[in-house]
Backbone as JSON, one array per atom type, in Angstrom:
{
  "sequence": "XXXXXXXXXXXXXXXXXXXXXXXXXXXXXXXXXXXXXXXXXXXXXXXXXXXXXXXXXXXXXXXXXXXXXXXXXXXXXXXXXXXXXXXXXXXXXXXXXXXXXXXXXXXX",
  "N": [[147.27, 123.67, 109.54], [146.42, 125.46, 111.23], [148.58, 124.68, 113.33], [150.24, 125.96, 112.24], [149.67, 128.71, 112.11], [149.79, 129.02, 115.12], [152.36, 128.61, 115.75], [153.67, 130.75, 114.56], [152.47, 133.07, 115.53], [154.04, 132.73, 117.82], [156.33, 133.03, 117.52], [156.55, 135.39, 116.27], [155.56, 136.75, 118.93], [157.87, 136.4, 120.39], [160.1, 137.1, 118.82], [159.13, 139.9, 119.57], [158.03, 141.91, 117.64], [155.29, 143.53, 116.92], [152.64, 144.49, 115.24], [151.67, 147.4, 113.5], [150.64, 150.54, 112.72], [151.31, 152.89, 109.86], [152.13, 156.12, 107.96], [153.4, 156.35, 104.97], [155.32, 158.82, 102.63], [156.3, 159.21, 99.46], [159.24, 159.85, 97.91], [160.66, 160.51, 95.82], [162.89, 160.75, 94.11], [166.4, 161.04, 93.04], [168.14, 158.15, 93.04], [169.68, 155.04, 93.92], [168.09, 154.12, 96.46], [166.36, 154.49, 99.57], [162.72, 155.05, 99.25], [160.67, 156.04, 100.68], [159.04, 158.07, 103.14], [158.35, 158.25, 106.36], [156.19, 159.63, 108.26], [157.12, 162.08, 110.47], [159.84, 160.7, 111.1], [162.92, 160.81, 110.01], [165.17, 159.26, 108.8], [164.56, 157.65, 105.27], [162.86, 155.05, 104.57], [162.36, 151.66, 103.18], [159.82, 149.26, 101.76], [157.94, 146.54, 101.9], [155.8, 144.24, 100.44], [154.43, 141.51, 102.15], [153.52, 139.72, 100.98], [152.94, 138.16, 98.0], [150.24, 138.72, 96.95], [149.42, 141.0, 97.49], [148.89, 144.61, 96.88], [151.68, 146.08, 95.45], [153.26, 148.87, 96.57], [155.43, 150.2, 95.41], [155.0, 150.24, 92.93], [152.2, 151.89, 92.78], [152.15, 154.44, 92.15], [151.38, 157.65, 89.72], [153.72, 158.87, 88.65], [153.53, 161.04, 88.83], [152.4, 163.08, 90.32], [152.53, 164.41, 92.9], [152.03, 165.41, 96.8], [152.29, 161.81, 97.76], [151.03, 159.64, 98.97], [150.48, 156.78, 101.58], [148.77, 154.67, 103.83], [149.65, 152.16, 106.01], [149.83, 148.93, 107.27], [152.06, 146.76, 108.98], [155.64, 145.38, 109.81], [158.19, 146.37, 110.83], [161.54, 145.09, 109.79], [163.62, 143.26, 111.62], [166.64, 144.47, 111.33], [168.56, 146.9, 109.25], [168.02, 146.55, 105.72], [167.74, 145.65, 102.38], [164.9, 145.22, 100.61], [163.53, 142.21, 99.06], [162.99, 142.41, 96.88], [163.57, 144.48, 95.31], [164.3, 146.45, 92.42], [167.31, 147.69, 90.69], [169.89, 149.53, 89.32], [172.11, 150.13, 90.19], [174.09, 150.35, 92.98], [172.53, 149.81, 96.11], [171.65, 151.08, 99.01], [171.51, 150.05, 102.34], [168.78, 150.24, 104.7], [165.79, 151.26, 106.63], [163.7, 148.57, 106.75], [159.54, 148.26, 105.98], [157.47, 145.97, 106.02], [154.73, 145.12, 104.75], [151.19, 144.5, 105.09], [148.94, 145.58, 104.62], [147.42, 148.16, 102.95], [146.86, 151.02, 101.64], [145.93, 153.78, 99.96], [146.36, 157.56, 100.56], [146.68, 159.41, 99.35], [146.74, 160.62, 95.71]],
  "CA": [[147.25, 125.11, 109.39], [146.61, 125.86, 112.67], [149.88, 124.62, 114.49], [151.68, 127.11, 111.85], [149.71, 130.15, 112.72], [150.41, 129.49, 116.28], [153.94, 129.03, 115.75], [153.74, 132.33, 113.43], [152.13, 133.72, 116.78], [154.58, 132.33, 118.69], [157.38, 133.47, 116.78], [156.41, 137.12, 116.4], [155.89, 137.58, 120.23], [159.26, 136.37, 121.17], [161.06, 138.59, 118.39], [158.51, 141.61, 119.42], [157.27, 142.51, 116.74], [153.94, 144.2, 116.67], [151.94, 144.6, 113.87], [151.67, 148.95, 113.62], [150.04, 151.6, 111.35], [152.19, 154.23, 109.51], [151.51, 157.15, 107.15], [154.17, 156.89, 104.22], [155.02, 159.41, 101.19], [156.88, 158.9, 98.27], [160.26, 160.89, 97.8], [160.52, 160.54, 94.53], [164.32, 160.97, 94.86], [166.88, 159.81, 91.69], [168.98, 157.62, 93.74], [169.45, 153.83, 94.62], [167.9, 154.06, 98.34], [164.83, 153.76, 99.86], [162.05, 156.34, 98.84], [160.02, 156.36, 101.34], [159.09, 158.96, 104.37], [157.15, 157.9, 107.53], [155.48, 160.86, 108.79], [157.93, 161.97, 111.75], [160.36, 159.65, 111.04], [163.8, 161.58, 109.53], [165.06, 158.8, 107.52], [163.67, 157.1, 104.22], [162.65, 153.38, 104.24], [161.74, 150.54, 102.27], [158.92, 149.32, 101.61], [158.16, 145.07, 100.84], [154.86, 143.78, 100.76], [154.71, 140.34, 103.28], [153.14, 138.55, 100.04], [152.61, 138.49, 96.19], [148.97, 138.66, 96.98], [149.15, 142.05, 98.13], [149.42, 145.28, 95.97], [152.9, 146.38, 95.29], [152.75, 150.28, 96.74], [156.1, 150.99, 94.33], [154.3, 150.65, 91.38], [150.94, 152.13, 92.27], [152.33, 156.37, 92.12], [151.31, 157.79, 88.92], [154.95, 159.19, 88.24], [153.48, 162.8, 88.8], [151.22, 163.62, 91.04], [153.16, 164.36, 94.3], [152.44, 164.23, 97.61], [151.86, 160.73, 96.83], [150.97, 159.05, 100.3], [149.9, 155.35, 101.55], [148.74, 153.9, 104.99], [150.18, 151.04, 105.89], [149.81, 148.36, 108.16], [153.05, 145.61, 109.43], [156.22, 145.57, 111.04], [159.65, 146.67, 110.73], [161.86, 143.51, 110.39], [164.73, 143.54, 112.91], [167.68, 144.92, 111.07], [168.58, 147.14, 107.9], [168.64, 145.7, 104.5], [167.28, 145.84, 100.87], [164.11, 144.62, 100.1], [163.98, 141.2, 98.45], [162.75, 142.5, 94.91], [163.99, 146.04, 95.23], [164.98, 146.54, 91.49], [167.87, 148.69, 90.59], [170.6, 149.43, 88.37], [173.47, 150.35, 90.89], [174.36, 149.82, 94.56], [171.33, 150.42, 97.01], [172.08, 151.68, 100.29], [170.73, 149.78, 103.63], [167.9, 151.01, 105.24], [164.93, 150.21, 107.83], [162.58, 147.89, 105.98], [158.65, 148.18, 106.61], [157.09, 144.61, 105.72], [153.47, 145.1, 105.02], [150.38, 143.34, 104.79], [147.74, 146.19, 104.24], [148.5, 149.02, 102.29], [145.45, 151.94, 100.73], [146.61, 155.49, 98.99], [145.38, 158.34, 101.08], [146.68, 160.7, 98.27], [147.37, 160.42, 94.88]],
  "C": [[147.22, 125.8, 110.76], [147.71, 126.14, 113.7], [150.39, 125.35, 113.89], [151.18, 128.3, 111.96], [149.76, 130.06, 114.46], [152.0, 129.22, 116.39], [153.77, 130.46, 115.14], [153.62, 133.11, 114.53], [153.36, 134.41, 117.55], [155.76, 133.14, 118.28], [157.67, 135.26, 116.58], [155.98, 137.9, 117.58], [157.44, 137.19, 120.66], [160.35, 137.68, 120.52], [160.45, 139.91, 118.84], [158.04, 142.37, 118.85], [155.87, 142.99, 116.68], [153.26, 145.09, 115.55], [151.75, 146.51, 114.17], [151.38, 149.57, 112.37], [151.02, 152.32, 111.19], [152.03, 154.85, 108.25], [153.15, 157.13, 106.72], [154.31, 157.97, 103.27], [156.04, 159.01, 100.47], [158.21, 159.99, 98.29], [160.34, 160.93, 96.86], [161.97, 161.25, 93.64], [165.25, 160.13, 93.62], [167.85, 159.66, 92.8], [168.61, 156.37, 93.91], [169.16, 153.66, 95.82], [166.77, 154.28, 98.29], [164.13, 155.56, 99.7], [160.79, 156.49, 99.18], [160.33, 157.0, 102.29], [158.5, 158.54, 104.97], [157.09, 158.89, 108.15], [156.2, 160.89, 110.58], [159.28, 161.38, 111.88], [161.72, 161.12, 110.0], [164.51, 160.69, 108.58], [164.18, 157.59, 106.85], [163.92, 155.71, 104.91], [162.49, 153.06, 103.17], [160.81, 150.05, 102.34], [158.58, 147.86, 100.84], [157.09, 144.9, 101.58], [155.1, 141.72, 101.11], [154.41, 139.43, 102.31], [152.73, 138.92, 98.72], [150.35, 138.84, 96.19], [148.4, 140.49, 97.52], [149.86, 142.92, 97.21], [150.79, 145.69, 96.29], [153.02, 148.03, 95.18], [154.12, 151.18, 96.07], [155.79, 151.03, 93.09], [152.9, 151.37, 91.36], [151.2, 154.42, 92.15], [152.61, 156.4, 90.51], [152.54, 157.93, 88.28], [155.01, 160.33, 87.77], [153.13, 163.12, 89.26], [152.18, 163.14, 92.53], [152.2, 165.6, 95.56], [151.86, 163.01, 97.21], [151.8, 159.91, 98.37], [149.87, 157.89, 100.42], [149.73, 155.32, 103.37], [149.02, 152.68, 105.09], [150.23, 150.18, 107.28], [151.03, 147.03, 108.4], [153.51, 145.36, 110.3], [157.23, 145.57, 110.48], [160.7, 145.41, 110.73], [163.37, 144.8, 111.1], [166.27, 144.6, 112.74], [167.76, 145.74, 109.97], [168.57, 146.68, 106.58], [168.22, 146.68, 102.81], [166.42, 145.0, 100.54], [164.31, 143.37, 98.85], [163.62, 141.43, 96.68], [162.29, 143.91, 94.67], [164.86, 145.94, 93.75], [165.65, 147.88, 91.56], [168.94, 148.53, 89.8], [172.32, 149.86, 88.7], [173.59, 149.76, 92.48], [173.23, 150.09, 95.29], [172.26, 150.19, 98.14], [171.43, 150.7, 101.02], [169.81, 151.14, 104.17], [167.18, 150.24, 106.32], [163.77, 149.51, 106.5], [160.73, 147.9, 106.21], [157.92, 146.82, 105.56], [155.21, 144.69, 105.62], [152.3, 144.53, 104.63], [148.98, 144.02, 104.29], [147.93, 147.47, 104.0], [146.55, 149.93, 101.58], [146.23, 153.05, 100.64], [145.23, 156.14, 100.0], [145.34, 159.51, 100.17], [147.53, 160.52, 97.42], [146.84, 161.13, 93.73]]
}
């Protein structure tokens, strides 16, 4: 266990990555694309939690109560995509992805 969190280490200083806080909200937006805002930030993301062990912050918004906002702790992976279990019923768009590992509702 050890040698694979210092590879894991190892691995996430060479790509750069640094773990970072960010204040999402909900757009709440009918469209296949990402429906999140990061406070400052002009366009939407995505939004994939790093493990099944960790709540899933697209299912926890009542589906009325807007602004609907989360803190969030990860890291952006490197390129645009589509979350790996982004359900949908047409084409989704690319976006920036935020990968996160610690996630609380500041308003809901």
């Amino acid at each position: 266990m050890t040698k694979f969190l210092i590879f894991l280490s190892a691995v996430l200083l060479l790509n750069g990555e640094k773990e970072q806080q960010i204040i999402a909200s909900y757009s709440a937006i009918s469209c296949t694309c990402a429906q999140w805002k990061v406070e400052g930030e002009l366009e939407n993301i995505y939004l994939e939690r790093a493990n099944e062990k960790i709540k899933d912050v697209n299912k926890l918004w009542d589906g009325s109560t807007l602004p609907f906002k989360v803190a969030l702790t990860g890291t952006f992976k490197p390129e645009k995509g589509i979350p790996k279990d982004f359900p949908t019923k047409g084409e989704p768009k690319i976006a920036k992805i935020f990968v996160y590992t610690k996630v609380a509702v500041i308003k809901n």
